[in-house]
Structure formats: structure tokens, C-alpha cells
SEDRENSE-495820 format. One line per 10 residues: number of its first residue (from 0); their letters; for each residue x, y, z of C-alpha. Coordinates in Angstrom, 1 decimal, padded with zeros to 4 digits. Layout:
! residues N
NUM	A	X/Y/Z ~ ...
//
This chain:
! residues 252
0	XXXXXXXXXX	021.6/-043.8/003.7 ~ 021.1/-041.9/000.4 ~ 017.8/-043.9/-000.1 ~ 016.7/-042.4/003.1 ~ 017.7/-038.6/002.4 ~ 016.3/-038.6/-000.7 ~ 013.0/-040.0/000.5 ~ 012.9/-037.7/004.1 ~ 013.7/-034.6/001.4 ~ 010.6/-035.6/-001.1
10	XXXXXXXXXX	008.8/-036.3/002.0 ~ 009.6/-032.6/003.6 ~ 009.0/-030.9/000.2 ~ 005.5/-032.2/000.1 ~ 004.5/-031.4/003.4 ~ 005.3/-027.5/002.5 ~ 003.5/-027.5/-000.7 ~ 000.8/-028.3/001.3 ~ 000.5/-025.0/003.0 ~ 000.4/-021.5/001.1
20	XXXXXXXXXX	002.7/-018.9/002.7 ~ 002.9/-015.2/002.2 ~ 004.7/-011.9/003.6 ~ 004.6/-008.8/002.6 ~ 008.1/-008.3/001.5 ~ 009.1/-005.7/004.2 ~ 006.2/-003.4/004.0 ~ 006.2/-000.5/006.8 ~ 003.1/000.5/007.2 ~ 004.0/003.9/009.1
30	XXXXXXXXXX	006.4/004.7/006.2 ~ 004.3/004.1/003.1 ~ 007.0/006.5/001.2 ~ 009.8/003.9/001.9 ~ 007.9/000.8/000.5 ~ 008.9/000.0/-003.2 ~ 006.2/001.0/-005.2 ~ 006.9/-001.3/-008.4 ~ 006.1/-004.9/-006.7 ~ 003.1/-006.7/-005.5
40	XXXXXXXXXX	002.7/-007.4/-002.1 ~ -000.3/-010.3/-003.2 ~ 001.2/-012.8/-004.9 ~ -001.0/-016.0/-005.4 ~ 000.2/-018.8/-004.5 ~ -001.1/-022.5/-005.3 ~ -002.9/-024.4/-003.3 ~ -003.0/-028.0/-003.1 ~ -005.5/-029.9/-000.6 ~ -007.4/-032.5/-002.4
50	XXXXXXXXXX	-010.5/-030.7/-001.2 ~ -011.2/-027.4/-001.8 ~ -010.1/-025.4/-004.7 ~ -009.9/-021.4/-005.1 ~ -012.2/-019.2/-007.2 ~ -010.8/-017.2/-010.4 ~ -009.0/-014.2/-009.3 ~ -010.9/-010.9/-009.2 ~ -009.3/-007.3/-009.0 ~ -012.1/-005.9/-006.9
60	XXXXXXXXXX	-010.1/-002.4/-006.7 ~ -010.7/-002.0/-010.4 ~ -014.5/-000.6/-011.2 ~ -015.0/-002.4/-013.8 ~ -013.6/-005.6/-014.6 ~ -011.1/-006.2/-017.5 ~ -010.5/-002.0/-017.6 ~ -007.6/-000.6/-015.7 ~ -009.3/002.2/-014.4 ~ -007.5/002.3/-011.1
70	XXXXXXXXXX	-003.6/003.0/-011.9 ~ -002.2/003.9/-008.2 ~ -000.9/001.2/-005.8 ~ -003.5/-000.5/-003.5 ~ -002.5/-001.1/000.0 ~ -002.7/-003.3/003.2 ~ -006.6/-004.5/002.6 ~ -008.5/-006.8/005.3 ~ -011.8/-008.7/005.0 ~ -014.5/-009.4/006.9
80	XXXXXXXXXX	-016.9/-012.0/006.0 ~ -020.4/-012.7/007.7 ~ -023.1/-014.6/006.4 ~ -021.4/-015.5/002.9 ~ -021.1/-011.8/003.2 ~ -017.8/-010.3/001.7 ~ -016.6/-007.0/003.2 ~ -013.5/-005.8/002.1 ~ -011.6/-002.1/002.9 ~ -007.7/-000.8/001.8
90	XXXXXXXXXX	-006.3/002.2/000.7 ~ -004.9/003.9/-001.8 ~ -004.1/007.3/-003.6 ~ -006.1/006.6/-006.9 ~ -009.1/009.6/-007.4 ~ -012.0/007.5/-007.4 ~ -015.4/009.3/-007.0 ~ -013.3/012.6/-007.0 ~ -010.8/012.0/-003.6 ~ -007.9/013.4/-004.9
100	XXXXXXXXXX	-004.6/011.8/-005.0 ~ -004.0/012.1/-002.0 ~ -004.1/008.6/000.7 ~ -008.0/007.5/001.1 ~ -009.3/004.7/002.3 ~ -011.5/002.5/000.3 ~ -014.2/-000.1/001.0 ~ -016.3/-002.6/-001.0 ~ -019.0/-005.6/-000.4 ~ -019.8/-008.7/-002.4
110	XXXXXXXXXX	-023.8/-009.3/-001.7 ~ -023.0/-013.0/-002.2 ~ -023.7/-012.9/-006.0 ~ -022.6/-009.3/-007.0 ~ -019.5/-006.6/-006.0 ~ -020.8/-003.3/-005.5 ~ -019.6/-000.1/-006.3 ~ -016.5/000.9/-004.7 ~ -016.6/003.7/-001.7 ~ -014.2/006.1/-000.6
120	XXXXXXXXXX	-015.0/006.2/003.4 ~ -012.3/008.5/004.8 ~ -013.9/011.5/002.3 ~ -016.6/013.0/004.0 ~ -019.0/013.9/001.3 ~ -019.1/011.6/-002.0 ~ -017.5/013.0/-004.7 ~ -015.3/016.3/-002.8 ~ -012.2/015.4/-001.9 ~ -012.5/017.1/001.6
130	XXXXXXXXXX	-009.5/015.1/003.0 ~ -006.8/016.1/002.4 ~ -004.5/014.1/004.7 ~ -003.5/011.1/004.5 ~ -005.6/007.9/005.4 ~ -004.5/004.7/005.5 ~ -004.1/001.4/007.3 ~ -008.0/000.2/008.1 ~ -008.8/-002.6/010.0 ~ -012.7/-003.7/009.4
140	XXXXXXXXXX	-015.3/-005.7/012.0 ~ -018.5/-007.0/010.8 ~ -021.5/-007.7/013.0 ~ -025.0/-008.3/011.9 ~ -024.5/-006.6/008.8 ~ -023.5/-003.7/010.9 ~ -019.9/-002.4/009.2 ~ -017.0/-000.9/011.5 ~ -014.5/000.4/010.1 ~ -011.0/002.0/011.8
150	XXXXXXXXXX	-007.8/004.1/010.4 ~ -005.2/006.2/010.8 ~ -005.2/009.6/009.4 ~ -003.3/013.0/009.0 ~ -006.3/014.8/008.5 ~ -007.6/017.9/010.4 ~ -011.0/016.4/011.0 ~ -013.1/017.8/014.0 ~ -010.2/019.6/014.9 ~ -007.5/016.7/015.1
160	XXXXXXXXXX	-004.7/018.7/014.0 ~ -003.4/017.8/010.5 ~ 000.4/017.6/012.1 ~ 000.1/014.1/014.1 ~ -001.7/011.0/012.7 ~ -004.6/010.1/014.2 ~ -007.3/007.6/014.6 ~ -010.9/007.8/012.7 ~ -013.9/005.5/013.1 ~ -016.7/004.8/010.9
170	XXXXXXXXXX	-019.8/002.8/011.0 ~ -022.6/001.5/008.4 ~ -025.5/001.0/010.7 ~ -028.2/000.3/008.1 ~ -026.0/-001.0/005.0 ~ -026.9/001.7/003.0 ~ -025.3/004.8/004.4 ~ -022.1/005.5/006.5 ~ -022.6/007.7/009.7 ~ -019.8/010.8/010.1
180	XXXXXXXXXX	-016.6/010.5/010.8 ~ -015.4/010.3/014.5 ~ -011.8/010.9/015.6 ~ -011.6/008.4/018.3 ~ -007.7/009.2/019.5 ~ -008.9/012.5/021.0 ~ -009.8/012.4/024.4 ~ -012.3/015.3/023.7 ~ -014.0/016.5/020.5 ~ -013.2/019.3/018.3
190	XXXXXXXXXX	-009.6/019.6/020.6 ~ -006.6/018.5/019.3 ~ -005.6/017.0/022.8 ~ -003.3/014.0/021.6 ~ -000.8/015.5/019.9 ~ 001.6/012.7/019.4 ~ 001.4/010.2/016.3 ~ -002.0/007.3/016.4 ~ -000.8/004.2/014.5 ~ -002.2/000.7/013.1
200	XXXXXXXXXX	-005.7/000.6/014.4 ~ -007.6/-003.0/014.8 ~ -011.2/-003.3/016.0 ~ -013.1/-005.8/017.1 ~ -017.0/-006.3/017.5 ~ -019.3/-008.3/019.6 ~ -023.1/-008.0/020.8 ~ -022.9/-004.7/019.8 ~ -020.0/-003.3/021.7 ~ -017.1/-001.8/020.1
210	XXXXXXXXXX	-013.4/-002.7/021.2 ~ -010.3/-000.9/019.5 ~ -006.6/-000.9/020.0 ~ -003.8/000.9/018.4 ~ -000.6/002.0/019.4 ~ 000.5/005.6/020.1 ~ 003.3/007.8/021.6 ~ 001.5/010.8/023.3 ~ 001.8/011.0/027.1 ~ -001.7/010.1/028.0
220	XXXXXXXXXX	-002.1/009.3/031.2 ~ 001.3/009.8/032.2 ~ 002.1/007.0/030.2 ~ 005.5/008.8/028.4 ~ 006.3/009.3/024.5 ~ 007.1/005.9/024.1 ~ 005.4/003.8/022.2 ~ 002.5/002.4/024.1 ~ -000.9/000.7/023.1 ~ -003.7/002.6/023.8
230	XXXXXXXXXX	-007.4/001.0/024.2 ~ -011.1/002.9/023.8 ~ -014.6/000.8/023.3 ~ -018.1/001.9/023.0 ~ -020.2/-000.2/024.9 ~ -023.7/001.6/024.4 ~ -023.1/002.3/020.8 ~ -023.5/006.0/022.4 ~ -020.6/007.3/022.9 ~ -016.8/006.2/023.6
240	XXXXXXXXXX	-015.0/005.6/027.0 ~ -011.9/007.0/027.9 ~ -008.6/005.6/026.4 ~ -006.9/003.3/028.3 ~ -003.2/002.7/028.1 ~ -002.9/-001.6/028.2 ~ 000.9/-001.8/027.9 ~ 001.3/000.2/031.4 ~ 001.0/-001.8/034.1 ~ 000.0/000.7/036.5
250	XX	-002.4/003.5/035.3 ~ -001.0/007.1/035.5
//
């Protein structure tokens, strides 16, 4: 019997090296002020397949390799990869290219043999920190080398309102320069309509049409200030339906 537990725990031990697990050690992503700030929510861990092995480690938040140029915390990144494309956006409060300190988010490409330089996307003009809210939590689609890029925002752009979060958009149409900003969370532009707080934004892209969901308490729609998930896509690459609440049932 001892034989056997000893071999069924060896046996169990190697089936979970074999996977590599992470979490992000209770990260809140609406209350970035109640995170710990010392820790690293990206630590590597090992992997073991017999097949494939990772590449070095590369800080691509850090202009220049080797230099600690970046000394703020990095956030909640996410990647898109087309082509053998790398596309890769987060946020932080570090002033690169002149943002300020405060919240911006960041974005970055690897060509398939070089990173190039780091972008701030949520500031409006390269080099002004113009935003002065806070930006954070992007969510990035990729689509023949078309970028899309989502967040949520404090910011009084267009007329949001700087005192409820909302949700921006951005796009790279041509790879080479980023079209304005467009708050997608208000029914109607330059009108701060939707007063209640936009969260965690995720996007999706397919044959050109844009598909985004993210969850929000105003009473749109009827649909109460309770948490709901809202829905909007672009469909012509024109101009934006009208939200949608998904997690009613019945509309209105």
C-alpha cells in the first residue's frame, strides 16, 4: 500500500509540472489603488514539454533594453499575435513621451525581428500629456494588420465627463498612425449621456467588423444601476450601432 501511494503521488506531481499555471494574486482591476504595488503579478514559471522551449525574457516596457528607464508599475497587458506579428498594449503611470504620471495606456509591436518604440495611445497628441484621467485596462484585436484597441477611462474626452469611467476606442488602420480617439460608452457624441461607471472592455474583430463588450451600471435602456453588460459593434467601419444591454433578457 505505501508502494502504491508513493508511486500515484510521484505520478500526480509530474502530471502538474507539466502545465504552467498563473493568477494574478488578487488584482482588482476597478481598484488599481487597492492592489499591492511592491509584487509582480508575472511571475515565470518553467515549462517542461519535451518539445518546445521559451525564448529569453524580454522587458518590452523598458525603452531600451538593460536600462531601467521605466520605474512605475506596469499593468494588466494583453497580446495579439497575427502573422508572427507581436502586438502588445498595458498601462501604466510612468511619463513616457511626456504623458504625465497620471494612468495611460501603452502599446508596442514586434515586426517579427525588431520591438519598436513604445506608444502612449490614450494621449491624444504625442508628447502633451492631454489626458489627464485615468486610462487603464485595454483589451487589443488584430486583423490584417489593422490594430483595435479598447479601455476604460476617467477622462473628459469629447465631452465624456471626467466624473464616471468610460469607454475609449482606437484603431491603427495603416500601421503607421492611430486615428482619434472615440468614446464608444456614449450613446451620442460630445454628450456626457451615460453617466454611470464603463468597466473592463474586450473587443473582438472579424472581416472587418467590430464587436465590443464591457460591463456598466447606468440605466440605459431601462436596464437599472446594476451591473449589467453592455454591447456596441461597428459593422461598416463607419460608425457605431447603438449599445445593447446582453445581460437583460428583455430589452427596455
Amino acid at each position: 500500500m505505501k508502494m502504491k501511494l508513493t508511486c500515484g503521488l510521484i505520478i500526480f506531481i509530474f502530471i502538474c509540472n507539466a502545465f504552467v499555471v498563473s493568477w494574478n494574486n488578487g488584482y482588482d482591476a476597478d481598484a488599481p489603488e487597492s492592489n499591492p504595488q511592491e509584487i509582480s503579478r508575472n511571475v515565470p514559471k518553467p515549462l517542461s514539454n519535451g518539445v518546445f522551449n521559451w525564448s529569453k525574457i524580454k522587458v518590452i516596457s523598458e525603452p531600451v533594453s538593460g536600462r531601467d528607464f521605466d520605474t512605475r508599475i506596469s499593468y494588466a497587458s494583453r497580446i495579439a499575435v497575427e502573422n508572427d506579428k507581436i502586438y502588445v498594449v498595458w498601462w501604466s503611470d510612468n511619463n513616457t513621451n511626456g504623458a504625465g504620471t497620471d494612468d495611460d495606456v501603452f502599446y508596442r509591436h514586434f515586426d517579427g525581428n525588431n520591438w519598436a518604440d513604445i506608444q502612449v495611445i490614450s494621449e491624444p497628441v504625442i508628447g502633451q500629456n492631454i489626458n489627464t484621467g485615468r486610462s487603464g485596462v485595454p483589451d487589443i484585436a488584430v486583423e490584417n494588420g489593422k490594430i483595435y484597441v479598447v479601455w476604460q477611462d476617467l477622462d473628459n474626452t469629447n465631452g465624456a465627463g471626467n466624473n464616471d469611467v468610460d469607454i475609449f476606442y482606437r484603431c491603427n488602420l495603416t500601421g503607421t498612425s492611430w486615428e482619434p480617439v472615440q468614446v464608444i460608452s456614449e450613446p451620442i457624441f460630445g454628450k456626457n449621456m451615460n453617466i454611470g461607471h464603463s468597466w473592463s472592455p474586450k473587443i473582438a474583430v472579424e472581416n472587418g467588423k467590430i464587436y465590443v463588450v464591457w460591463d456598466d451600471v447606468n440605466n440605459t435602456n431601462n436596464a437599472g444601476n446594476d451591473r449589467d453588460m453592455f454591447y456596441r459593434c461597428n459593422i461598416t467601419g463607419f460608425g457605431w450601432e447603438p449599445v445593447q444591454i446582453i445581460s437583460e433578457p428583455v430589452s427596455g
